[in-house]
NUMARZA-842664 format. One record per residue: x, y, z of N, C-alpha, C in turn. Coordinates in steps of 0.05 Angstrom, whole numbers, plus 5000, padded with zeros to 4 digits. Layout:
XYZXYZXYZ ...
% end
This chain:
212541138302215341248303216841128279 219041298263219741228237223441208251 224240998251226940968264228041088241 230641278247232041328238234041098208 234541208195236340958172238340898196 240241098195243040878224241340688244 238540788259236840658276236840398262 235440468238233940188218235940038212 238340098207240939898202242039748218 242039998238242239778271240739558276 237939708278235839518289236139268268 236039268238236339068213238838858223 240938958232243138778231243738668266 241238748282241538648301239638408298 237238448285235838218275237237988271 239138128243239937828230241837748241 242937788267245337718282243437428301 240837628308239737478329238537158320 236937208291237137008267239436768272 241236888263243636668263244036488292 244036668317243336558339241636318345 238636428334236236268333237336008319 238536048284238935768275241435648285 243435768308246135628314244335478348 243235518362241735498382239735328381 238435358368235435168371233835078344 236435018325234934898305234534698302 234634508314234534248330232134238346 230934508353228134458365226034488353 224834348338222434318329219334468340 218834558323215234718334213034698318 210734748330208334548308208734668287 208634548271208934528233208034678221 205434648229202834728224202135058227 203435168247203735428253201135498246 198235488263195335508269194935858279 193035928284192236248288192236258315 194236428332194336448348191736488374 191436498396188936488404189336518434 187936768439187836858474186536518486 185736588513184136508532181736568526 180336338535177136328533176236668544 173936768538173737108544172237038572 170436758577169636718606172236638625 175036648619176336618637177536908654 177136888682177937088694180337128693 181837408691183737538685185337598713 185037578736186237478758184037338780 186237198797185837078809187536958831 186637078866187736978879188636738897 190636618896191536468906190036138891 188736178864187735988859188035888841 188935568821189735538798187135558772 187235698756185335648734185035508711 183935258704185235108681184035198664 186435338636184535508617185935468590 187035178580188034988559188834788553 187834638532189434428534191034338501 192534188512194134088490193833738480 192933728458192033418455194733268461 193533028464196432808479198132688455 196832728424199032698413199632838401 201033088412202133268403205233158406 206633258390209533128384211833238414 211133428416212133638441210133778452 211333918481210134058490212634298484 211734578482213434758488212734948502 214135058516213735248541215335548543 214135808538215935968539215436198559 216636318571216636348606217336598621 216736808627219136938644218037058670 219836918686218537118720216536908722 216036598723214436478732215036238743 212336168766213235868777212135668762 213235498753212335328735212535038752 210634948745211134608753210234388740 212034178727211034078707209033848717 208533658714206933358736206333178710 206432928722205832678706203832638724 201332598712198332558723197732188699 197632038719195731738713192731798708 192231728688189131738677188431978667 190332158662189232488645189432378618 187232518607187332488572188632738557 189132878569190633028552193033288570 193833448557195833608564193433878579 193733808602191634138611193634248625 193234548633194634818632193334948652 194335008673193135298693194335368709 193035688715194435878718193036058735 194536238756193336458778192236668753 194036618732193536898723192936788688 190136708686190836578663190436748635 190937088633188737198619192137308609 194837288625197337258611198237128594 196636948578197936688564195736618540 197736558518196536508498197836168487 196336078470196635778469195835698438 198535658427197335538392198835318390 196635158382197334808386198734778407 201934588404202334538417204934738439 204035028434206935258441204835368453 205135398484204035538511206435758514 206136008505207036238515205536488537 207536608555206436768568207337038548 204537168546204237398537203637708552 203037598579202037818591203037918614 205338078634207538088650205938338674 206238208692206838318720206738638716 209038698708209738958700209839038673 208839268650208939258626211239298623 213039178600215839238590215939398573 217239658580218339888566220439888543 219540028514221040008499221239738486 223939718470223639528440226039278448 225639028444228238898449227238668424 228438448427228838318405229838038428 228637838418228637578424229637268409 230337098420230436808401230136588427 227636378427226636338443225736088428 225735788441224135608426221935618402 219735828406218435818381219336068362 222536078355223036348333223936588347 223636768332224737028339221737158334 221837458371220437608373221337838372 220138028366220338368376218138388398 218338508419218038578444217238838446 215939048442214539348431213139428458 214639508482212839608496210439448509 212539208507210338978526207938768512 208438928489207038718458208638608440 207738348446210138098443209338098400 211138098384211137978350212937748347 211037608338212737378324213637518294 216537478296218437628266218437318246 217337468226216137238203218637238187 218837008163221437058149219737078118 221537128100221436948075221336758074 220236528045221136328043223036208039 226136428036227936348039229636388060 227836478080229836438100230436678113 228736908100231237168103229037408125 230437538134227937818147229637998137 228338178113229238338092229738618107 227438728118227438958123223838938159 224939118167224139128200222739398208 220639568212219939848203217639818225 218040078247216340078275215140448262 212740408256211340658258208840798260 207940988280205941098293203840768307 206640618322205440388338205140198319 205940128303205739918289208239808271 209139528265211239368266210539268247 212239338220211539128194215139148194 214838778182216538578176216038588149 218338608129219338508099216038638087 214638918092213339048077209538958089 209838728114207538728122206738708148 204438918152203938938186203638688205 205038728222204238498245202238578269 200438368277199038438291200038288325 200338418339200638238369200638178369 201237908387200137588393198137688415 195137498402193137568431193837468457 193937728472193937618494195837888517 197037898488200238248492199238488479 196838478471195838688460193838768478 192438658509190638718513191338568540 193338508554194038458581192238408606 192038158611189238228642191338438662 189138378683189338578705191638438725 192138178725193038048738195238088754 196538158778198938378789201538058793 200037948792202937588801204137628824 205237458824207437368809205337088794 205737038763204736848752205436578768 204036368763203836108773203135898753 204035658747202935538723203835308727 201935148725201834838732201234638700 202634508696202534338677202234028681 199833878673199033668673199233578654 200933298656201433098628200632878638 199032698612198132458616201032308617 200732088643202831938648204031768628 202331698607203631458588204131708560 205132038567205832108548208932208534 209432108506212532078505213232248483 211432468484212532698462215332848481 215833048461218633238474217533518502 219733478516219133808532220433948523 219734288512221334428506220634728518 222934778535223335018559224635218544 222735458545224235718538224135868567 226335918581225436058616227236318621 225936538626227936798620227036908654 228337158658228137248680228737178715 227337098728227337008745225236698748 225736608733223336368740224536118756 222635988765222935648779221635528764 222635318758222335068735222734758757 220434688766221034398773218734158754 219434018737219133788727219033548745 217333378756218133188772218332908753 218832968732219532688719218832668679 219832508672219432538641221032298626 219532168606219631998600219131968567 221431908548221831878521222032078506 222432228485221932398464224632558476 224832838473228132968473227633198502 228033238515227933448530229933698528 229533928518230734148522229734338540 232234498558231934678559233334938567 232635128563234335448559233335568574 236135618597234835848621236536068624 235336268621236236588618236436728648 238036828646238437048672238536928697 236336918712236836798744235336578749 234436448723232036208730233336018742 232135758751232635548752230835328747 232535028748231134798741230734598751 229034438768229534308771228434028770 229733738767228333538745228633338768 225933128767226032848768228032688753 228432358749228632198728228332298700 229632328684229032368651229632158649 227931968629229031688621228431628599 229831518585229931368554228431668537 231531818536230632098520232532048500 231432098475232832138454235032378452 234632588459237232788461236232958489 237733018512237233308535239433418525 238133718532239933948524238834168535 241234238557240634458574242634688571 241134948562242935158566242735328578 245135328597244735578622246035918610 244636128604245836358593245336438634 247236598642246836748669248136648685 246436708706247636608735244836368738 243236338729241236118726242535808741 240935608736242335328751239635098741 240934888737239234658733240834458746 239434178760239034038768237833808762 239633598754237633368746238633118768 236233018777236832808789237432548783 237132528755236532248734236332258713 238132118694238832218669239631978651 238531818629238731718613237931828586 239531818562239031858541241031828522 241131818494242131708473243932048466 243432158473245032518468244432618495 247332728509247332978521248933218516 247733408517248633688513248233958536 250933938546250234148571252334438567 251334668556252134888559252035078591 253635228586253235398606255035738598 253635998607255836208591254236368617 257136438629256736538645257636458672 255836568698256636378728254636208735 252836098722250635908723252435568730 250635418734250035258749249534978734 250634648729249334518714250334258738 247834058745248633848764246933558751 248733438752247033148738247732948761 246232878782246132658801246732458796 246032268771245532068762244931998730 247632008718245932008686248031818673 247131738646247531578620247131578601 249131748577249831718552251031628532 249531538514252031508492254831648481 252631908480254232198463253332428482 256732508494256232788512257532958500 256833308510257933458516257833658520 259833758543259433948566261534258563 260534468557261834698553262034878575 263934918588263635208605264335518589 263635738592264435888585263636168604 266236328621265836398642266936308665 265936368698265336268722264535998725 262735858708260535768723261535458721 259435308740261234968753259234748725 260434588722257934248725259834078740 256833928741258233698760256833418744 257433288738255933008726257832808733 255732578741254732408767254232168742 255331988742254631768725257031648699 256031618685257531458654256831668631 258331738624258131968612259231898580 259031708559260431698534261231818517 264131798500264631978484264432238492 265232328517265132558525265832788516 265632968505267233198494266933468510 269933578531269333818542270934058533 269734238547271434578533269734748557 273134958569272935138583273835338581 272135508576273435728575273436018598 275035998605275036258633276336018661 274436148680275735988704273835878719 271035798697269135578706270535268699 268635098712269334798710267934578702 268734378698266834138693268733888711 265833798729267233528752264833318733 266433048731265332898720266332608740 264332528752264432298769263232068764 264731778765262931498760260431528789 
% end
């Protein structure tokens, strides 16, 4: 299909809107460097599976972060004593693709219709009818020009190919399930991309920066974070996170919308907390250098 020029202008300047997003949002989140060849699931791993977890990756233990990107799934993070490395499984493991250290779900329940456009921990995607592209830049920075035709998506004059995994979908009906095992003595970053309807429970985490961004109706919810260099949680929706324990040297808690932000117990040097919308926080602790802003007829309760 050859989008129309008004189409292509549109589609062009919704890009570079979404761009600016990406670098006002999450340029602060770091992703492997290295940017390695993306890579399905083993081809001996079964493509569904009921009621049973499948471990089908892993991520070495010194990887700097883990990053996680998500939608419509139950996720559960775990601190495992004596694991050597970061392993991965799943009901449905033939949805998910894994380069270095960025575990994305590529493969959905239901195929998604039509074209949308994304900005998500690892960059900006185009979304084609349920086949996920990573949108490449220049080296300076720029996505020039954007062109979808007879099924195929070239960026700044060159074709992109799927990410494996969205080009060729298992059979799997879900709802996805995905269990995450981290060696206990490990102190890289977590980084949550969570869209749709998902559940996010973490039962604990320890050193490096924890982010995370939950879209639409997800939620979160956390053990102890302790001795974290920066958390930063953004609620876009009616979404909600929950932390029960919270130390770190930076906090950053957004919210836009009627979503949800609760801190039980926490300690910062450098905070701060934005409403924009409906929606409540509540933080529970010592909160330094606080800085807040509301906008609409949501709130922020801040208690010793």
């Amino acid at each position: 299909m050859q989008l129309s020029e008004n189409s292509s202008n549109l589609f062009r300047g919704s890009v570079v809107l979404l761009f600016l997003f990406v670098l006002g949002l999450i340029a602060d989140w770091p992703v492997e460097a290295a940017n390695p060849a993306l890579v399905a699931p083993a081809a001996n791993v079964p493509a569904a599976v009921t009621g049973a977890l499948v471990p089908f990756a892993e991520v070495a233990s010194n990887a700097p972060e883990l990053v996680l990107a998500l939608e419509s799934v139950k996720l559960s993070v775990r601190r495992v004593a004596g694991a050597q490395a970061i392993s991965i499984a799943s009901n449905c493991p033939a949805h998910w693709n894994v380069s270095g250290n960025v575990v994305r779900q590529v493969g959905f329940s239901t195929t998604q219709k039509g074209v949308s456009l994304r900005a998500d921990s690892t960059g900006a995607i185009a979304i084609v009818n349920g086949r996920i592209y990573q949108l490449p830049r220049e080296a300076d920075g720029s996505l020039r020009s954007i062109q979808m035709k007879d099924g195929e998506v070239v960026i700044n004059g060159r074709k992109l190919e799927p990410l494996a995994g969205s080009d060729k979908p298992g059979a799997c009906t879900g709802p996805d399930q995905v269990e995450v095992r981290v060696p206990d003595g490990y102190a890289g970053g977590l980084v949550l991309s969570v869209h749709g309807a998902s559940t996010v429970q973490v039962d604990g985490w320890q050193g490096g920066s924890v982010m995370a961004s939950l879209q639409g109706e997800s939620s979160l919810v956390t053990g102890k974070l302790q001795g974290l260099a920066k958390a930063v949680v953004d609620v876009q929706g009616s979404g909600s996170a929950q932390i029960k324990g919270l130390s770190a040297k930076a906090f950053v808690a957004n919210i836009n919308g009627s979503g949800s932000v609760v801190v039980d117990s926490g300690s910062a040097e450098l905070s701060n907390a934005t409403v924009t919308g409906s929606g409540t926080m509540t933080l529970k602790g010592k909160f330094k250098n606080l800085k807040q802003s509301v906008t609409g007829t949501g709130q922020i309760q801040v208690k010793d």
